[in-house]
N, C-alpha and C positions, 0 to 999 in steps of 0.2 A: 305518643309511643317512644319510649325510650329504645336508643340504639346505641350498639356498642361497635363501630366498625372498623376504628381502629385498632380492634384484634379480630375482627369478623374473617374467616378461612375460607378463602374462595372457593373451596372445594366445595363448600354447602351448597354454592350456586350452581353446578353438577347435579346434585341432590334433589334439590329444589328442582329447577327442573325436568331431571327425572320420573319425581314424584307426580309431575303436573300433567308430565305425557301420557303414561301410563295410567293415574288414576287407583293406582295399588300402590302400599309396600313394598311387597314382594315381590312384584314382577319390576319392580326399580331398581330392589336390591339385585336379581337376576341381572337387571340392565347392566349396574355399574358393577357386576363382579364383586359385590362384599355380602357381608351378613346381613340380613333382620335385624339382628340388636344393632349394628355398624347405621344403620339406617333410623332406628328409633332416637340413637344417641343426637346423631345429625339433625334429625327434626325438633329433639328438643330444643338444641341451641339454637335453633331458628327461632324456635318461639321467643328465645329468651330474647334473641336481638328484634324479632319482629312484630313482636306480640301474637297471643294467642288465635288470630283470626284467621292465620293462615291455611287452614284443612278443618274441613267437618268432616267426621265420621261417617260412612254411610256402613250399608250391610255388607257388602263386597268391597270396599276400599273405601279410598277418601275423596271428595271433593274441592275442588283449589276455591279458594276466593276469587277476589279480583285482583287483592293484594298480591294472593301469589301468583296469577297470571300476570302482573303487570310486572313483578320478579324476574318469573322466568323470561318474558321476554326480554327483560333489560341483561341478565345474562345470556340471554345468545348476541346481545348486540355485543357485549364487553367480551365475549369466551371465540367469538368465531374469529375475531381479525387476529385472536392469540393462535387459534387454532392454523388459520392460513398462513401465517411466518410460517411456523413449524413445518405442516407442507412445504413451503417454498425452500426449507435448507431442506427436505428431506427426497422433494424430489427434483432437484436442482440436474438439470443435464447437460455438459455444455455444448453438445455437439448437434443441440435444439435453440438452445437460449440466444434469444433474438433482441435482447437488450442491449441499451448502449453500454460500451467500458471507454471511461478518461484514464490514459496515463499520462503524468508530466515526469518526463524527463529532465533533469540538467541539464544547458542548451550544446553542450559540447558532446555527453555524452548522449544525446538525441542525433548529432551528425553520424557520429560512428558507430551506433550500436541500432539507430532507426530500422534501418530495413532487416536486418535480423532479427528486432523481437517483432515489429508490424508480420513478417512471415511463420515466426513462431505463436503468435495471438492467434493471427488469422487461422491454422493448423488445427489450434486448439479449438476454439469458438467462430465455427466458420461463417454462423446466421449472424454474429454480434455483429454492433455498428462500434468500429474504435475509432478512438480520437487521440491521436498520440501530440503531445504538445509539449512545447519547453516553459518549464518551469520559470514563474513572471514573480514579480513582488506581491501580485495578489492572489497566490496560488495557496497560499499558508493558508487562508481562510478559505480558499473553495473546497481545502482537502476537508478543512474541518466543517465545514455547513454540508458534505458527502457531494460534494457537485466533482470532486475528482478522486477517483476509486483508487487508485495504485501509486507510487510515486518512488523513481530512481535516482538515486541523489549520491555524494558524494558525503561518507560519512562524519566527517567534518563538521560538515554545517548543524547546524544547533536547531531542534527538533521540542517541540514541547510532548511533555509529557503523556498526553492525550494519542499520541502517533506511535505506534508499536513498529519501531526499526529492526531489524534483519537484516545481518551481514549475503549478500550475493556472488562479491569476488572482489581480486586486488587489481587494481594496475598499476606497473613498472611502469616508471621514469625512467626516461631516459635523455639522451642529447637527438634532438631531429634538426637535421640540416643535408644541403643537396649531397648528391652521390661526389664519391673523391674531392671533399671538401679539402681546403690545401691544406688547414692547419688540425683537425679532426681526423684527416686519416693519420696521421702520425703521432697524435696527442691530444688528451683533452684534462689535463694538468690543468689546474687553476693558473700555472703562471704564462700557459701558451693559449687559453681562449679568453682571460679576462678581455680582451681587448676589443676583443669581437661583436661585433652588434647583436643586439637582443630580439625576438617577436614574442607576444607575448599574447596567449589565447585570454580573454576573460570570459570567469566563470559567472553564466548569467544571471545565478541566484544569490553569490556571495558577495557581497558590497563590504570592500576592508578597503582603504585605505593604503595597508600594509601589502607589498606582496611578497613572500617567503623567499623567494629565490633572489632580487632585491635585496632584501635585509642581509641576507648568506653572502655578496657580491659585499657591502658593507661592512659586516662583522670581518671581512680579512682583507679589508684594507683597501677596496677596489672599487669604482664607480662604476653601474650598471649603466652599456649604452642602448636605452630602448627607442629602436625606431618604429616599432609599430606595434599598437594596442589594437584588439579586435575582437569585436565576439564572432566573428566570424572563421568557420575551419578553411574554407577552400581559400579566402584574403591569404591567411595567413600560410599556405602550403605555397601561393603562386610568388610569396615573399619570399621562401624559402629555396625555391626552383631556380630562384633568378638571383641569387645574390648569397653573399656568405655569412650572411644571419644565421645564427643559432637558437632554437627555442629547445626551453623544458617542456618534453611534450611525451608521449605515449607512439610506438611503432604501429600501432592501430593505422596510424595516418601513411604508412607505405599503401593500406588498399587503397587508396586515394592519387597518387600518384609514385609511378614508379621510376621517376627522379630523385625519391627523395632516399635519403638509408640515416638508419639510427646508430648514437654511438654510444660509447660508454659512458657516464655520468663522471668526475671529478670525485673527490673525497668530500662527502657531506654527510649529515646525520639520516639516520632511518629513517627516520619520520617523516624526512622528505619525497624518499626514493619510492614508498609507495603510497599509492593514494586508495584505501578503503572506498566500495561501493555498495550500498542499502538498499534493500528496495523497503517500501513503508508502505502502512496504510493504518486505520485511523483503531484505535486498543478496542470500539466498542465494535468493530467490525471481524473482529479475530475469531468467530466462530461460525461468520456468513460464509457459507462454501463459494461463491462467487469469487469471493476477498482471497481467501484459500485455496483457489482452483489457479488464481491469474499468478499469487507469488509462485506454486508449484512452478507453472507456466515459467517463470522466469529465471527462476534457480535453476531448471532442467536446460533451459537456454544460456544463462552463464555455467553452469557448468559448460558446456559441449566448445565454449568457446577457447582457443588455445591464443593468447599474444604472440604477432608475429614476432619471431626470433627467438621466442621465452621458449624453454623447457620445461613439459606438461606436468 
């Protein structure tokens, strides 16, 4: 039997089908909404790819082979798991759906923004099981093998192609250090805080070497004094509370404690002053409404969100 199916039109397996339940023509063509001739054409190309043995003629219709029951049933194995996707985006509900959602956050931006989108999820998809976690070195591959559905990130970091990124919001930089700090309430001039000691949050998925506010501390002549590195937010608030260290950090960390207050930033480039935030998820998932229901979800949530101090 010669077959031709790498140009073979799935749709014949419709047809075929069709043809096989019914036992007529006509009441196939009825079935699938087209013509008589729409259907004679279709059975010819069957033949052509399947040979002639497919339907005998009888007095009131046709009878299928074996050939074409053993067809048709291989296209309901091949046409129904296509048919059930399609269900599933079309009757996707979130205020039912009991499935699990993974989001990885950036581990700083998981301290301060955690329990607002964990209550914003929850709102949304109140049967879901979530899993909110910070983004590890082997997070890159769970997004891509789908073992982690969502992912907020700090746009920056370098993203393969395969990951369809969306801007969410920006956060201000600014100077955080304790409340009537001596030399911050009256200036924060490169030439009245160089001197001052550094903390310094790390970001848990960006591995540099370099860090920007460092190199800017160098580029004008000044040695950076860092007494303390941390991925940790509350470490670095309780360094802050207790001593006249200064961090490049975000006023987010006043709900955190209310020792601390923010200040004006020095003279430095844009690029600095704000930090871009993303939310991702993976380019073949941009049409699953799940995918599409959680960013909504998150957009609706950084919108609502105001930086303390900032003007909306």
């Amino acid at each position: 039997m010669k077959t031709k199916l790498e140009d073979f039109d799935l749709n014949l397996l419709k047809l075929l089908r069709a043809v096989v339940e019914t036992r007529n023509t006509s009441t196939a063509a009825e079935k699938l909404g087209i013509s008589q001739t729409s259907v004679s054409r279709g059975l010819a190309k069957l033949r052509e790819t399947f040979g002639d043995q497919l339907f005998i003629r009888k007095a009131h219709g046709v009878e299928p082979s074996e050939l074409a029951e053993k067809l048709a049933e291989a296209a309901d194995n091949m046409l129904n798991p296509v048919v059930n996707v399609l269900e599933s985006y079309q009757s996707f509900e979130p205020k039912t759906f009991e499935g699990k959602v993974v989001i990885a956050l950036e581990l700083s931006l998981l301290e301060i923004f955690g329990t607002g989108i964990h209550q914003a999820l929850n709102e949304a998809l109140p049967k879901a099981s979530l899993e909110l976690i910070y983004w590890q070195q082997n997070s890159l591959q769970d997004i891509l093998d789908r073992k982690i559905d969502y992912l907020i990130h700090f746009t920056l970091y370098p993203l393969p192609q395969d990951i369809y990124t969306h801007h969410l919001t920006d956060l201000e930089v600014c100077l955080v250090a304790r409340k009537d700090h001596p030399v911050l309430s009256n200036s924060s001039e490169w030439e009245e805080i160089h001197h001052l000691p550094l903390v310094r949050l790390i970001p848990g998925s960006i591995q540099s070497k370099h860090y920007a506010f460092d190199e800017l501390y160098l580029n004008k002549g000044y040695t950076p004094k860092t007494i303390l590195v941390s991925h940790s937010l509350p470490v670095i608030i309780k360094k802050l509370e207790n001593s006249d260290a200064i961090q490049f950090g975000s006023s987010y960390q006043q709900n955190y404690s209310d020792k601390l207050a923010f200040y004006p930033l020095p003279k430095m480039p844009e690029k600095l002053k704000i930090f871009s935030i993303s939310g991702c998820y993976l380019q073949s998932k941009r049409g699953y409404p799940l995918n599409q229901f959680i960013h909504q979800t998150m957009q609706t949530f950084f919108d609502s969100v105001v930086q303390p101090g900032m003007t909306q």
